[in-house]
GUTOR-420130 format. One record per residue (C-alpha): y, z, x; residue number from 0. Coordinates in Angstrom, 3 decimals, always signed. Layout:
<rec north="Y" up="Z" east="X" num="NUM"/>
...
END
This chain:
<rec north="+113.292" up="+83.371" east="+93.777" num="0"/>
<rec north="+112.752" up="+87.240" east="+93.908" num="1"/>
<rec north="+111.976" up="+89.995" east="+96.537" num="2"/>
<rec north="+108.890" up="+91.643" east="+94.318" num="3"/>
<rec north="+111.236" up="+95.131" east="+93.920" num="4"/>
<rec north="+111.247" up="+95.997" east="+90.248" num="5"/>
<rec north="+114.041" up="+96.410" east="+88.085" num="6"/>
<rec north="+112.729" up="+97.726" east="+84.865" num="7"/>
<rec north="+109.901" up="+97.991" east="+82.800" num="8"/>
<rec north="+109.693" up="+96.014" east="+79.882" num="9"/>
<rec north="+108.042" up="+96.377" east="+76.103" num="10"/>
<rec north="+106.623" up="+93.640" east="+74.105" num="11"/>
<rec north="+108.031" up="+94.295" east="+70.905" num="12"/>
<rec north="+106.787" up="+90.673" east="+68.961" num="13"/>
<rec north="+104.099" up="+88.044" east="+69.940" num="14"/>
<rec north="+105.272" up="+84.036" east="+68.028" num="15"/>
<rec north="+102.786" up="+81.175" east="+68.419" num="16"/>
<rec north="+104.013" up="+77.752" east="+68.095" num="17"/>
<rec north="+101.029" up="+75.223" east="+69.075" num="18"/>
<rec north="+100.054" up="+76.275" east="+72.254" num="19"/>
<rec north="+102.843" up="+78.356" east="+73.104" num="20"/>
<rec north="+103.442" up="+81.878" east="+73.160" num="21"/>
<rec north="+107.287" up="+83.464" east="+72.716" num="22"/>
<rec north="+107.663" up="+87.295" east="+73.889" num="23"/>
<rec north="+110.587" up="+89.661" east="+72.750" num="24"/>
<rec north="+110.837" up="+92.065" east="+75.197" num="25"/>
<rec north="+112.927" up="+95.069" east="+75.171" num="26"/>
<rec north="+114.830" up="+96.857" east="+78.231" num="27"/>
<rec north="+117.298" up="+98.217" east="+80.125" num="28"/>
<rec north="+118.108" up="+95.026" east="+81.264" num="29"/>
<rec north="+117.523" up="+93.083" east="+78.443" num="30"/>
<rec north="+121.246" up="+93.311" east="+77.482" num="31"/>
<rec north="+123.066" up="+91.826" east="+80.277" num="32"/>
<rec north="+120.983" up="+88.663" east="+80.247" num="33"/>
<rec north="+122.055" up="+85.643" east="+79.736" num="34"/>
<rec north="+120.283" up="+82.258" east="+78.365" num="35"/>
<rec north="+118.778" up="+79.974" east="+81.026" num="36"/>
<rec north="+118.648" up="+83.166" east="+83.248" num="37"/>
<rec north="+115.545" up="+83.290" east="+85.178" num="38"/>
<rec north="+113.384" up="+86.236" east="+84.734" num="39"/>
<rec north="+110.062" up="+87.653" east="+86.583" num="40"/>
<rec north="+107.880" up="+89.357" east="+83.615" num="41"/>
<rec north="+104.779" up="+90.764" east="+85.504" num="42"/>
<rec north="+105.643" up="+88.510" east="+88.425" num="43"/>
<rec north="+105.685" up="+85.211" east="+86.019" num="44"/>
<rec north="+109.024" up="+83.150" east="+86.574" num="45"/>
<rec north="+110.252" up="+82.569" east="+82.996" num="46"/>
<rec north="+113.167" up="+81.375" east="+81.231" num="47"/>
<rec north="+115.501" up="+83.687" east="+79.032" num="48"/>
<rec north="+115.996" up="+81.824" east="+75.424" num="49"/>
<rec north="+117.925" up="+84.031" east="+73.812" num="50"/>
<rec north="+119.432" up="+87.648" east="+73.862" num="51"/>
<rec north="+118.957" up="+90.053" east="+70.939" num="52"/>
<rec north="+120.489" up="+93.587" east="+71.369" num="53"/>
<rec north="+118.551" up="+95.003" east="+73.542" num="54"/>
<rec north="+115.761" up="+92.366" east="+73.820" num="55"/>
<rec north="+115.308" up="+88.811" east="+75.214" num="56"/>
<rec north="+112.961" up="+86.591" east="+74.396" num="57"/>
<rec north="+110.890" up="+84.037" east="+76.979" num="58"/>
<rec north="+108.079" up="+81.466" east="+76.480" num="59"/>
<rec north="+105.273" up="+80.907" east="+78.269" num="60"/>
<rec north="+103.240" up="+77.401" east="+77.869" num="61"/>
<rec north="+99.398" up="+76.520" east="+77.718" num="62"/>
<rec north="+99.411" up="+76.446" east="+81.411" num="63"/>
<rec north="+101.147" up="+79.660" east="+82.291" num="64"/>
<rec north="+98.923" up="+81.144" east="+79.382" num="65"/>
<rec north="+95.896" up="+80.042" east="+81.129" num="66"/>
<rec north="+96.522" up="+80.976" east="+84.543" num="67"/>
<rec north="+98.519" up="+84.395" east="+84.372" num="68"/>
<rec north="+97.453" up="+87.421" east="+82.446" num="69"/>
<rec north="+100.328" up="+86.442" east="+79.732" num="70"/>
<rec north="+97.485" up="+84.661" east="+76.996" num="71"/>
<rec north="+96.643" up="+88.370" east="+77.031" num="72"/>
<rec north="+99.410" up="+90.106" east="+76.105" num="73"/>
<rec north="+99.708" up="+92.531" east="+73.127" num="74"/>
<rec north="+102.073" up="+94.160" east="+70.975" num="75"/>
<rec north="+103.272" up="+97.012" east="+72.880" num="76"/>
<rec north="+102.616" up="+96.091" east="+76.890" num="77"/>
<rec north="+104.604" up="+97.475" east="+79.239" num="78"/>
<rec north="+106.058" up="+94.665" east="+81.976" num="79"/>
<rec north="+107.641" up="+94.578" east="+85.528" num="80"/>
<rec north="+110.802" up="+93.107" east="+85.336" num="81"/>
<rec north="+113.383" up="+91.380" east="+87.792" num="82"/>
<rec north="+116.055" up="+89.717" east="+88.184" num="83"/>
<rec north="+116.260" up="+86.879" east="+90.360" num="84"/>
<rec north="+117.479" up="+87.602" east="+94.167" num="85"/>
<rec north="+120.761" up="+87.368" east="+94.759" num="86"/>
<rec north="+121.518" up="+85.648" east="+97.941" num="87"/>
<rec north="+124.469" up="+87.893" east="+99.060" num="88"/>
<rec north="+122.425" up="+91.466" east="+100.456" num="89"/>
<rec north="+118.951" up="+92.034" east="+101.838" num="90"/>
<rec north="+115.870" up="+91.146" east="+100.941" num="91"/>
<rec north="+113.965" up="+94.720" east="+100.428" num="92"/>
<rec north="+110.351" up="+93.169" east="+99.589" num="93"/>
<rec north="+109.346" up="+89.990" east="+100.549" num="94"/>
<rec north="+109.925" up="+86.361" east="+99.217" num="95"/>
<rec north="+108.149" up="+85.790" east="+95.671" num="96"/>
<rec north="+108.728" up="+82.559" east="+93.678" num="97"/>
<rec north="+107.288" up="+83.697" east="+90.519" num="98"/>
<rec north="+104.614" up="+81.690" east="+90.311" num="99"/>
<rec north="+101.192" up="+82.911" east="+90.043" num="100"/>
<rec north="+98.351" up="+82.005" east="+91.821" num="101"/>
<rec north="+95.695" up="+83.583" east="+90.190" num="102"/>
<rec north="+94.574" up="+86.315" east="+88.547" num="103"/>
<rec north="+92.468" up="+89.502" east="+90.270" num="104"/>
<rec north="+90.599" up="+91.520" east="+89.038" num="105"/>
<rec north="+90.850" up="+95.854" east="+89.521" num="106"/>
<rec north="+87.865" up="+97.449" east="+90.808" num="107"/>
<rec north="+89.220" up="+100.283" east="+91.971" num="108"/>
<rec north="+91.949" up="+103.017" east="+91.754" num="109"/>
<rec north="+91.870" up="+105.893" east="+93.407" num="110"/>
<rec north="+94.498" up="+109.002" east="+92.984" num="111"/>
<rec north="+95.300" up="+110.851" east="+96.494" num="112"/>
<rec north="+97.666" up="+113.365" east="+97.504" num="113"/>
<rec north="+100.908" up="+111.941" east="+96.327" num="114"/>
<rec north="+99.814" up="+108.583" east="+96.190" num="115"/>
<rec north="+97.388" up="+105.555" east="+94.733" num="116"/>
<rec north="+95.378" up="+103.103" east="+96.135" num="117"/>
<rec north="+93.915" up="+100.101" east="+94.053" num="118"/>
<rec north="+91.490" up="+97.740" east="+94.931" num="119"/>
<rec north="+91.079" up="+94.619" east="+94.016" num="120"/>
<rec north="+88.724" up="+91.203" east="+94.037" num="121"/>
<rec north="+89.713" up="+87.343" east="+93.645" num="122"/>
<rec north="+88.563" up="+84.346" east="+94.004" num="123"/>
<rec north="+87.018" up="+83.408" east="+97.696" num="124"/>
<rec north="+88.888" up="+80.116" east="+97.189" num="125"/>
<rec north="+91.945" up="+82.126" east="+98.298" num="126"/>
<rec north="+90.532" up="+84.267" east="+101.127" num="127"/>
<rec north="+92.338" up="+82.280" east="+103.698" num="128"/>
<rec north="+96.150" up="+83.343" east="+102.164" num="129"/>
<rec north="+95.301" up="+87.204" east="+102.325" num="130"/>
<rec north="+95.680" up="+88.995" east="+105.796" num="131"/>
<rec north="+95.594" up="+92.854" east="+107.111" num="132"/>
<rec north="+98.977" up="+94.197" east="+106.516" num="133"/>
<rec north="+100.017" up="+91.007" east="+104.852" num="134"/>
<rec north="+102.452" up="+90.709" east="+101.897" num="135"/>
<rec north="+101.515" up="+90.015" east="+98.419" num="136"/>
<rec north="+102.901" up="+90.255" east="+95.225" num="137"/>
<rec north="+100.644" up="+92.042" east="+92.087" num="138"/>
<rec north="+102.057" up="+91.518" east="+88.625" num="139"/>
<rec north="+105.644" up="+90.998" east="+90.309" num="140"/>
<rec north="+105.662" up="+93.843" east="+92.792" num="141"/>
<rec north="+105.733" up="+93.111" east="+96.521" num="142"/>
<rec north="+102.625" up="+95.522" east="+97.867" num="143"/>
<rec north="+101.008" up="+95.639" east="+101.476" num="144"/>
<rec north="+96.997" up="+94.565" east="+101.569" num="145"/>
<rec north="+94.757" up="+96.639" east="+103.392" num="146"/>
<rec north="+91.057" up="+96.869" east="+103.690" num="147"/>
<rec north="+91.414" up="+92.942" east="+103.403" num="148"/>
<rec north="+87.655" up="+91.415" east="+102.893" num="149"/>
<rec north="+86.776" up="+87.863" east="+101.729" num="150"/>
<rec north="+87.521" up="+88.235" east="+98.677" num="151"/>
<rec north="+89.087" up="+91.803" east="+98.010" num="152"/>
<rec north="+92.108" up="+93.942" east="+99.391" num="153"/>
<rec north="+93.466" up="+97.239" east="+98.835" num="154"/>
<rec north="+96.795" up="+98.307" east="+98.174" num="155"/>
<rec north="+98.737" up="+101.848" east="+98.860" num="156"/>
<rec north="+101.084" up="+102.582" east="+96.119" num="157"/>
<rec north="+103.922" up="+105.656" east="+96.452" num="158"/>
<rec north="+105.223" up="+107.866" east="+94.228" num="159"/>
<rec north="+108.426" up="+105.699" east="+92.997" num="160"/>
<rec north="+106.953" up="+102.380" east="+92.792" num="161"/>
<rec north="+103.794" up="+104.476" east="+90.781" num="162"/>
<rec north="+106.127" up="+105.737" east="+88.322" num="163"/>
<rec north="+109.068" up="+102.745" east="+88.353" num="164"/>
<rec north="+106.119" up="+100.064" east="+87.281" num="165"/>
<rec north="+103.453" up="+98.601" east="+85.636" num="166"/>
<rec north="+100.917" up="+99.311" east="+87.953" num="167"/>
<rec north="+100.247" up="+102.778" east="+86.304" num="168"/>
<rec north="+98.976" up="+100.981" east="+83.661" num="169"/>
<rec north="+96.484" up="+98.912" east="+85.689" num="170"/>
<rec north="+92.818" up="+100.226" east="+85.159" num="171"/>
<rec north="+89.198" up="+99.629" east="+87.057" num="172"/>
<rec north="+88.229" up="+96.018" east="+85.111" num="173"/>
<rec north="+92.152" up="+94.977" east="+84.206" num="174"/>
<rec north="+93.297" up="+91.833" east="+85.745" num="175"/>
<rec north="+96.467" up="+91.355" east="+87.388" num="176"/>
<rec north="+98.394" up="+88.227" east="+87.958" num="177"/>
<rec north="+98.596" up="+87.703" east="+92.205" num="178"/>
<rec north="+100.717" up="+85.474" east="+94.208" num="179"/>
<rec north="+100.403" up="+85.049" east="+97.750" num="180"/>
<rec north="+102.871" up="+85.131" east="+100.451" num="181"/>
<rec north="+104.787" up="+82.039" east="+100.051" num="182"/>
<rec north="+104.398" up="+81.330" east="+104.607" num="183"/>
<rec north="+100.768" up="+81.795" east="+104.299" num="184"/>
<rec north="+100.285" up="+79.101" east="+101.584" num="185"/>
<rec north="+102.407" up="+76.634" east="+104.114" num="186"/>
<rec north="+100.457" up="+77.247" east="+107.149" num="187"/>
<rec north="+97.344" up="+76.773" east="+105.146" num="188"/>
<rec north="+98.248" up="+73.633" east="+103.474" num="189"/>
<rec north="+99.381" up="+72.639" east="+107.298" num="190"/>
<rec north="+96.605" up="+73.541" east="+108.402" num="191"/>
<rec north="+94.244" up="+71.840" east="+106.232" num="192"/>
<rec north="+96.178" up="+67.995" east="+106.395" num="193"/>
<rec north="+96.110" up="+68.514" east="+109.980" num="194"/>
<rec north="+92.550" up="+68.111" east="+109.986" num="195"/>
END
């Protein structure tokens, strides 16, 4: 479980492929003072911590993960969110974020204001029902407000800190993004829908 507020940013140092796996070393601050089994969000993907080099770690992500996140993508040199899993002992500064992805969006637009960003993005209008005005929602790992909600597209405002503290910076018109959705919404919907 995690709150969406990044840690670090992380850099893919070395890509392994074993069947249909892929295994990430990623360097970082954090990297360190890991420890195996440790659960760790890596562009808002929950996975596991298999071992601790210096100052890297190393995760794996299977043929599912692969297919649904942005991870099958991943190069040599990508910059990541990462955090730690919450700790259940002080507040909750974001929102509530498992880890796991829902989809992917897509970036169609990013615009630069007056000491801020704003991003927009599409997905698809299978989900349209879990994204509300003002609503929470987590894009690759950071907890972000939607605005502007439509369909099948919302817009997000990004500040200064979490601009320069993230991955987002990195996001471009066309990049995709790995989403998750607010974890209430996806229980009221699924209530919703049996009740029927």
């Amino acid at each position: 479980m995690f709150t969406g507020i990044i840690e670090a940013i992380g850099n893919v140092t070395a890509i392994e492929s074993a069947g249909s796996n892929k295994s990430f070393w990623v360097e970082s601050p954090i990297s360190a003072a890991l420890k195996v089994d440790q659960s760790l969000a890596h562009e808002g993907v929950c996975l596991t911590v298999e071992a601790v080099e210096n100052n890297r770690h190393r995760v794996t992500a299977i043929d599912e993960t692969l297919k649904k996140t942005t991870l099958g993508n991943w190069t040599k040199g990508k910059l990541v969110n990462l955090e730690r899993c919450m700790q259940m002992n002080g507040r909750i500064d974001g929102h509530i974020v498992q880890g796991h992805v829902d989809a992917t969006a897509i970036c169609v637009s990013r615009k630069e204001l007056e000491g801020s960003w704003e991003f927009g993005f599409e997905f698809d209008n299978s989900f349209a029902q879990l994204v509300i005005e003002k609503g929470s929602i987590s894009v690759n790992g950071t907890s972000l407000t939607c605005f502007n909600v439509g369909k099948n597209n919302f817009t997000v405002a990004v500040i200064p800190y979490t601009f320069e503290h993230t991955s987002i910076s990195q996001v471009q018109c066309g990049d995709h993004v790995n989403i998750e959705f607010d974890i209430i919404g996806k229980y009221i919907s699924r209530i919703s829908e049996l009740s029927k």
